[in-house]
C-alpha positions in Angstrom: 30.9 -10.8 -22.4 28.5 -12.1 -25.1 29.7 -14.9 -26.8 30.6 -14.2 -30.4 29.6 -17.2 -32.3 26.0 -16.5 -31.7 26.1 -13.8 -33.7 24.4 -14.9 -36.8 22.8 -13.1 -39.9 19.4 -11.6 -39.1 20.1 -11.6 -35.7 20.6 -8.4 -33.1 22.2 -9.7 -30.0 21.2 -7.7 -26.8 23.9 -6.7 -25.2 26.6 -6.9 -28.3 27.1 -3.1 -28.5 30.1 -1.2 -26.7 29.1 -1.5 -22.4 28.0 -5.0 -22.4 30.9 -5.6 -20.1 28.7 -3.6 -17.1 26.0 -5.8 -17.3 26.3 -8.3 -14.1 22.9 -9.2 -14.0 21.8 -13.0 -15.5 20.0 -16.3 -14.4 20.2 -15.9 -10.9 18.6 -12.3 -11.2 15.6 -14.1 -13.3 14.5 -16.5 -10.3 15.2 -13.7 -8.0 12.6 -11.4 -10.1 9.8 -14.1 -10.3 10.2 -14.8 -7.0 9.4 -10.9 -5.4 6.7 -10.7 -8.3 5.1 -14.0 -7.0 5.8 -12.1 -2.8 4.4 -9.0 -4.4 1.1 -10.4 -5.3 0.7 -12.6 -2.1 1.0 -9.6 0.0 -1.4 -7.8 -2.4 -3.8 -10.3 -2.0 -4.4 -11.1 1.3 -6.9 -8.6 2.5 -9.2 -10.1 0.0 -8.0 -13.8 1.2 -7.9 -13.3 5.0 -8.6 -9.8 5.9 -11.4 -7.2 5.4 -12.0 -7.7 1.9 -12.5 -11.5 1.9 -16.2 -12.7 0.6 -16.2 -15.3 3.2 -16.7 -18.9 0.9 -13.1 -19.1 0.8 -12.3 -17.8 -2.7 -10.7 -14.7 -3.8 -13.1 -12.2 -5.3 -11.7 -10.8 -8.6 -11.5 -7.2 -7.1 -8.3 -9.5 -5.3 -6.9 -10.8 -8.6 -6.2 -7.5 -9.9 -4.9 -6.4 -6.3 -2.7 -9.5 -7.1 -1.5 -8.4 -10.3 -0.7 -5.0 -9.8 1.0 -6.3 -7.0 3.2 -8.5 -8.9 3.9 -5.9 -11.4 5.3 -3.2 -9.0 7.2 -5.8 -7.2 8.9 -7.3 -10.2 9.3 -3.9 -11.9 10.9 -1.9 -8.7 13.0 -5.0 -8.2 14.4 -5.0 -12.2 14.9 -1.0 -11.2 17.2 -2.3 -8.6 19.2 -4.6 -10.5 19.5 -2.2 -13.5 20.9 0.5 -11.5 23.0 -1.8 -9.2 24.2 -4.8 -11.8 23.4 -2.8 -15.8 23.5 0.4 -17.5 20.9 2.2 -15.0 18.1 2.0 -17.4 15.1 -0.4 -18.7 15.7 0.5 -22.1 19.6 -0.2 -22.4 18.9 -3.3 -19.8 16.2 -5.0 -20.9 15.0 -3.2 -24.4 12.0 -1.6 -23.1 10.7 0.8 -25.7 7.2 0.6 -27.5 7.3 2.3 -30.9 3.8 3.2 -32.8 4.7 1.5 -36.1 4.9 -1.8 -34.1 1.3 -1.7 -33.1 0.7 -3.9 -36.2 1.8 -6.6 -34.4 -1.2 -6.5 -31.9 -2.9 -7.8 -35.1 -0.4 -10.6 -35.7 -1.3 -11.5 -32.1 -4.5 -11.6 -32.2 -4.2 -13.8 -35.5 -2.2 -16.4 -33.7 -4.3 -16.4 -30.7 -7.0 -17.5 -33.2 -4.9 -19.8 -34.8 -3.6 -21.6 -31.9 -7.3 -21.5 -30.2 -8.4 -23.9 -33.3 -5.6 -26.3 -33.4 -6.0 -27.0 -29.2 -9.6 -27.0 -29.4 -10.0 -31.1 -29.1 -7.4 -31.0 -26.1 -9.7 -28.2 -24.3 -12.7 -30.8 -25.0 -11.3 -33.4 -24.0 -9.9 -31.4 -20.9 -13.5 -30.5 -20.1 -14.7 -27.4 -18.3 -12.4 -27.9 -14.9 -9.9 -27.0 -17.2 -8.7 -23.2 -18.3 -6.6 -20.4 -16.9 -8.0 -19.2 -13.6 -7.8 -15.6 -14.6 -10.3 -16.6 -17.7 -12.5 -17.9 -15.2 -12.1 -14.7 -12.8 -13.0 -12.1 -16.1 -16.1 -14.2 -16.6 -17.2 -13.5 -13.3 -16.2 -10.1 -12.9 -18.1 -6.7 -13.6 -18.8 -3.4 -14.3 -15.9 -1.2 -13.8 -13.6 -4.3 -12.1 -13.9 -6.1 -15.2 -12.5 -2.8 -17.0 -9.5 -2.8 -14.5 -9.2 -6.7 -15.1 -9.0 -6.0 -19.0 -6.5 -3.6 -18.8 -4.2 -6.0 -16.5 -4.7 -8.2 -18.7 -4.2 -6.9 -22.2 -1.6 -3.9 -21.0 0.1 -4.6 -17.7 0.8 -8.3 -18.3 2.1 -8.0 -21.5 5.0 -5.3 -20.8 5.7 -6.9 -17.3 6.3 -10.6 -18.9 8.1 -9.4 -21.9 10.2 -7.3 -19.5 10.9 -10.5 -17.4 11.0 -12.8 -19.8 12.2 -11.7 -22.9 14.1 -8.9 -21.6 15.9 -10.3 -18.2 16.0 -14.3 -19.0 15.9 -14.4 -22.9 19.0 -11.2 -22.5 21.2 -13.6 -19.8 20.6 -17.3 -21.8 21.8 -14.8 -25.0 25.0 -14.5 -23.2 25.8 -17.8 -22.8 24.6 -19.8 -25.7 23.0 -19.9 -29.3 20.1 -17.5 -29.9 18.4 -20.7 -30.7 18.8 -22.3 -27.6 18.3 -19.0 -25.7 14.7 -18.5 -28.0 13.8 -22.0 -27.7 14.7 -22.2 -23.7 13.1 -19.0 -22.5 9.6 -19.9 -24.7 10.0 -23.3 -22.8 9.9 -21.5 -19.9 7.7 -18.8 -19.9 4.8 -21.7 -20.7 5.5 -23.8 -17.7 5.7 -20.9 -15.4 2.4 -20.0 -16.1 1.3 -23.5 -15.8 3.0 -23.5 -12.1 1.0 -20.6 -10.7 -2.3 -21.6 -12.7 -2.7 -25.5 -12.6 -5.7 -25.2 -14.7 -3.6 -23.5 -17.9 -1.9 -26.9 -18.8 -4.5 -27.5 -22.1 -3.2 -24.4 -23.0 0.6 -24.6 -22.7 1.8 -25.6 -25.5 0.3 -22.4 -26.9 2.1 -20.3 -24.3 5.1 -22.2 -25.5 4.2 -21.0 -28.9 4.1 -17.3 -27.8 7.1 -17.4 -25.8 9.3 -18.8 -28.9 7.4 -16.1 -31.0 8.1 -13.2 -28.5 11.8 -14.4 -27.9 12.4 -14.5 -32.1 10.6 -11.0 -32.6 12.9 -9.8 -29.3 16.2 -10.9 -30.8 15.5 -10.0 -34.1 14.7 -6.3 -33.6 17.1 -5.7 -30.2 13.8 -4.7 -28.6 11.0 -5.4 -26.6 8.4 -3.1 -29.0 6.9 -6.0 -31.4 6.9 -8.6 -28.5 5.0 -6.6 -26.1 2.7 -6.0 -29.2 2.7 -9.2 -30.3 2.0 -10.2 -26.7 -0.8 -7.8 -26.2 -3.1 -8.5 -29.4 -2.7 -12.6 -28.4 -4.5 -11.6 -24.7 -6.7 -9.2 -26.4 -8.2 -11.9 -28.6 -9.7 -13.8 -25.4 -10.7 -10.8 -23.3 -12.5 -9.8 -26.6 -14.1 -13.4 -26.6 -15.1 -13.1 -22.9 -16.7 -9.8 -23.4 -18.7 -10.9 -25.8 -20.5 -14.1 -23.7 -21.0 -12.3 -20.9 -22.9 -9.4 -23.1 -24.8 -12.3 -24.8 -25.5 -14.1 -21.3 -27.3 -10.9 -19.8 -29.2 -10.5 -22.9 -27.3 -7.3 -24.0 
């Protein structure tokens, strides 16, 4: 049961309402989920590693990182099926909050201004970093094209957002809720969600404490309204800002 000193004003606790007691699902459930999302896209990947689809030079053409991510996705969102239906309330929504209403789209904006925000203020890390550094999948857009680099866009700026917030703000930021403060819980699951991504892209460490910054940002907005809706809004404008920014150097670079 949800502890109820965490229950503060301006707070709506997932989970507080009357059949909270059929939720068996928590921390273990989290690794569990990350860990099939990170099998799904190693299975989806390796016939562009290893088999017929691999380029040969021993990297991973993009047409492989979006293998890899829709991979991930139907992995970690057949496995939170499972655990709804075995360990919940048999349903995403009651579960883990996911709904998307049309008045929250606003938030995309919001996103999009922190992404902008945050871009300026870690601008002399980046520098300093130098150009080795920066999330792979950055580095995999700029080098994609034509109707991959649509495919890569939408994985990036649709599927991403509602499979992390699902994950993260819905299945971990939902199980630390029942067990301690909603500030801890906000303040743990931001934590984490930054140094996850850091684990399975070296390369995005100049930019983690801005992934810290939009996990803490997602898990307030998540709490706040009960719901996934402004995160995965939220969460969507701040990838949108960068896949605009891509776009528009590689349209410069061929002279477009």
């Amino acid at each position: 049961m949800l502890n109820q000193g965490n229950d503060a004003p301006g707070w709506r606790i997932p989970g507080a309402a009357s059949g909270s007691s059929m939720v068996r699902w928590g921390l273990g459930d989290f690794l569990l989920a990350w860990f099939v999302g990170v099998i799904g896209a190693t299975v989806a990947v390796v016939p562009f590693a290893i088999g017929p689809f691999a380029n040969g030079n021993g990297t991973i053409p993009v047409t492989g990182l979006v293998a890899s991510l829709l991979g991930q996705s139907a992995a970690t969102l057949a496995f939170l099926e499972f655990i709804s239906r075995r360990k919940g309330r048999g349903s995403l929504i009651n579960d883990f909050g996911l709904v998307l209403h049309a008045r929250d789209a606003l938030w995309i904006l919001v996103g999009l201004g922190t992404s902008l925000g945050l871009g300026l203020a870690l601008l002399p890390i980046s520098r300093l970093a130098g150009s080795g550094s920066g999330q792979e999948v950055v580095k995999e857009f700029q080098r994609s094209q034509g109707a991959v680099r649509v495919l890569l866009a939408i994985g990036v700026v649709v599927v991403a957002p509602v499979m992390e917030e699902l994950v993260y703000r819905g299945l971990l930021l939902r199980s630390l809720l029942r067990r301690t403060t909603p500030a801890c819980a906000i303040f743990v699951s931001g934590t984490i969600f930054g140094l996850a991504h850091v684990v399975l892209d070296p390369g995005a460490y100049t930019a983690l404490p801005a992934l810290v910054a939009v996990g803490v940002i997602s898990a307030v907005l998540a709490v706040r309204s009960g719901q996934l809706s402004r995160s995965i809004f939220f969460h969507a404008g701040f990838n949108l800002l960068t896949t605009i920014q891509i776009f528009a150097v590689v349209t410069r670079g061929h002279g477009l």
